[in-house]
Each structure stands twice: as C-alpha cells, then as structure tokens.
N, C-alpha and C positions, 0 to 999 in steps of 0.2 A: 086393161090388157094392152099390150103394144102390136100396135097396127103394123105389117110390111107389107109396101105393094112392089111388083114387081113387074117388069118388062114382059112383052107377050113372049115366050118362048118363042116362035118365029122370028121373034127378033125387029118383026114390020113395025108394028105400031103396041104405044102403048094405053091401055085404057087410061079412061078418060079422069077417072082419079089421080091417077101417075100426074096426067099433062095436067092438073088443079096444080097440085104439089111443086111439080116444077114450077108453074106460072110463079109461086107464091114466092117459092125460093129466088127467082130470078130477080121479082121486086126486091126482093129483100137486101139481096147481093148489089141492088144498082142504088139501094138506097131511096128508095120512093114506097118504101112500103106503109109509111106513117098513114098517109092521107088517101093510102090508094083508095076504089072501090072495088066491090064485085063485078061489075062492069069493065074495069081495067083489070083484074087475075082473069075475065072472060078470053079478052082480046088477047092479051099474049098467052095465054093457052090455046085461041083457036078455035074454040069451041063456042056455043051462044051463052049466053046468061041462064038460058032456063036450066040448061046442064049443068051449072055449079052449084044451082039451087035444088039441084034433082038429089046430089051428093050432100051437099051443106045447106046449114041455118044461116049461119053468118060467115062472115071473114074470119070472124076469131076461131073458131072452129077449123076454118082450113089451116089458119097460123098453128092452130094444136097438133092438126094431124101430119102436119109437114115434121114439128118437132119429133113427135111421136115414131116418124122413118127415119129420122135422122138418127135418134138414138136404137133405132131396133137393128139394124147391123152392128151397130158398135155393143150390143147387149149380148147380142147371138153371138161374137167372137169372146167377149167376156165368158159366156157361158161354157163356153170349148175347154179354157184353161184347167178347171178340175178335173176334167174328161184325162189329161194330158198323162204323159208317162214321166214328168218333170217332178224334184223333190218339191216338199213342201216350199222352202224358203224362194228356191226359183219361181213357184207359178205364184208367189208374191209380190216378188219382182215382176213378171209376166202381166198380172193384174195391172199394178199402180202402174205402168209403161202404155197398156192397152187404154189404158182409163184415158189419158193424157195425150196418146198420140193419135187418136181416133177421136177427138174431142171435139166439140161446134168449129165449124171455121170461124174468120174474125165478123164475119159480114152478121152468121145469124147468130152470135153471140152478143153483139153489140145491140143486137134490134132485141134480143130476150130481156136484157138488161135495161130497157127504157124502164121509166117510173110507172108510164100508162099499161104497162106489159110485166106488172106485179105480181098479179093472180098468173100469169103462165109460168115469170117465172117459178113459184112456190110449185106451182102442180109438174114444171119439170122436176126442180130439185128431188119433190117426192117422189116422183116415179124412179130416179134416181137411186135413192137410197132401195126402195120397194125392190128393185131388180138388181141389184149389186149383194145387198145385204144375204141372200141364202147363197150365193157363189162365194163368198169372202167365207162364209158359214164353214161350207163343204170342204174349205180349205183347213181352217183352223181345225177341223175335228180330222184331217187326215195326218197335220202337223202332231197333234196328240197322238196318235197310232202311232206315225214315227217315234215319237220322245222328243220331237225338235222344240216341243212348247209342249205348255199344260194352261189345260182351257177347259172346264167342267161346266160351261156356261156358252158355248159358240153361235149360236144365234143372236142370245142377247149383246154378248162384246162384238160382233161381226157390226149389228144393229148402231153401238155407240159409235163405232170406229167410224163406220161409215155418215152416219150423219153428222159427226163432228167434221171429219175430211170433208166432205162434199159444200160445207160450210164453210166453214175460216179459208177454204183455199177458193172459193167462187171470186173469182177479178171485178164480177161484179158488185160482191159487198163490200171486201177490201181490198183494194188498193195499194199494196204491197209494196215495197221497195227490194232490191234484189238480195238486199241481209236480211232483211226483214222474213220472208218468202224462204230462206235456205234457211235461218235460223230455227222458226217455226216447223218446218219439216225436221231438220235434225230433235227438236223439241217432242215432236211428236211421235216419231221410230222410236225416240228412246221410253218413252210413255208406254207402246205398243211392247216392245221387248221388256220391260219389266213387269209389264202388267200378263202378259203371257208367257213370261220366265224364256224368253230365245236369248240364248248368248248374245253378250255386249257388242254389238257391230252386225248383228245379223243383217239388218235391215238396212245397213250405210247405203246401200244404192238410194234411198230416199231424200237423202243429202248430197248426195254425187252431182256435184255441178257438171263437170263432161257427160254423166249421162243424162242431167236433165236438158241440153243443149241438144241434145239428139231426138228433142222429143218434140219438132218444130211444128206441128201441123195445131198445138193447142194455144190460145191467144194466150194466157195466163206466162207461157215461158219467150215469148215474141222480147219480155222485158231485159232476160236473162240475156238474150245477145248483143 
C-alpha cells in the first residue's frame, strides 16, 4: 500500500516522519546519500537518533518510504483522470502526460538507478505497474462503451501496456537516444491502436515531439531539449 504523510493542518510543524523523509530527500538532492548514516538523516532532520529508529529499521527503509510519498501524489492525481468528464482518447493523453510530468526529479532518480539500489528499484517499478495498471484498466473499458476501441480483456492489456512502458522507457535501463526514444514511442502507439482497434493517429500525441518537450519536470525528456 502507498504511504502519504502530510503536513500538520496548522500548518506549524510537521511530524516527525514528514521531517525523516525530508531529511532523506535532501541528502539525496545534495548528493551524499550513498554513504550517509542514520545518524546524519538524524541531524538534518533535527530530531535524535532514537526517533528515526522509533519510525524505521534501517536507512533503507526510510530511502522506500520516501519513494513511496513521492509517487503517492503523483498516483492520487493519476487516479482523478478516470473520475474526469474528458473522452476516452483525452484522459489517455491526460495519463501518459501525468505519468511524465509528475515523474521523479533528476536528484532522486539518479540515486534509484545506482546498481546498489536494484532491489528498490524493482519494488518501485512494481508498485508502478500495481497502481497504474487498474486506472489505465478503468479507461480501456470506458473506451469500449464509447466504441473508441475494443478491448474484451482491459485488465489484462492495461497490465501488458503498462509493464512493457514503464520498462523499455526507464532512462535508467535504457539509455536512449532522441530517435531512438521518439521512434519507440511512435512503435509503441501504434502497437497499442491496433491492438485495441483506435483509429490510425489516435494516440500521435505519444510521438508529439512539441508535446513531449513540454513535459520538463521528468529526467528521461531533459535529453529531448
């Protein structure tokens, strides 16, 4: 399940999990988080040692649950899109845009992506897929009500779509080049529109160089400018 801590509604202070989380995130962002300790996510959070340990086992644990809030707003707004009054093929576009423009900054993607940070990243990717895959679902089976697609299987292709994409496009498996990156997407819409019968060009915004340039907050298009 995905953890979100939040700010005290008064707005004063916030618990002392929030200030763990920041701590972590801040090493992370200044680039010292390799070798830090609990002892050092102590001191710049502020708080003693025994308090991080009151909360966590280890480091590695706080490194999860920090992941864990980083992607739980950006889930919660994914999750909105089906809710929406938008046709099918828009809250498509709306998805892959969200996915992309809410995605890790460069600081804690870089640090997910080390070799020693394997096993997080695999249990991010899966949570990934785990919380995308019945939103991407919910769409596909309202696209079939429309007539925009046909899809007598939306979980399961929701399930492929998504762990294929969330794969071949991670920057940190591959390494992409800017044809390479637009190629593949264009490859891949068109895979998606005939495998769910959407008219030829439904999905072009997927290869839309101007609109993946607008999509600056996620490391993976930093290449594209």
């Amino acid at each position: 399940m995905i953890k979100i801590y939040y700010i005290s509604p008064m707005g004063k202070r916030k618990d002392k999990k929030a200030l763990i989380l920041d701590a972590m995130e801040k090493i992370i962002g200044d680039g010292n988080a390799e070798g830090c300790s609990v002892d050092e996510i102590a001191k710049v959070a502020g708080i003693g040692k025994g308090s991080v340990y009151y909360y966590y086992k280890s480091k590695r644990e706080i490194e999860m649950d920090l992941y864990f809030r980083t992607f739980g707003g950006f889930v919660e707004n994914c999750q909105n899109i089906p809710e929406t009054e938008m046709k099918t093929l828009e809250k498509l576009k709306a998805l892959f845009k969200t996915y992309y423009d809410q995605a890790l900054g460069l600081s804690l993607d870089s640090y997910l992506h080390l070799p020693q940070n394997m096993d997080m990243h695999q249990k991010v990717l899966a949570l990934l897929v785990e919380s995308i895959t019945p939103i991407l679902s919910k769409i596909l089976k309202q696209g079939a009500e429309e007539g925009v697609l046909d899809c007598d299987m939306p979980d399961e292709f929701a399930n492929i779509f998504v762990c294929v994409f969330t794969f071949l496009f991670d920057p940190g498996i591959f390494n992409l080049k800017v044809d390479e990156t637009l190629n593949k997407l264009s490859a891949f819409a068109e895979v998606m529109e005939r495998a769910l019968k959407i008219k030829k060009g439904g999905l072009s915004f997927m290869r839309d160089k101007d609109f993946l340039l607008s999509l600056k907050k996620s490391s993976i298009w930093f290449q594209l400018g």
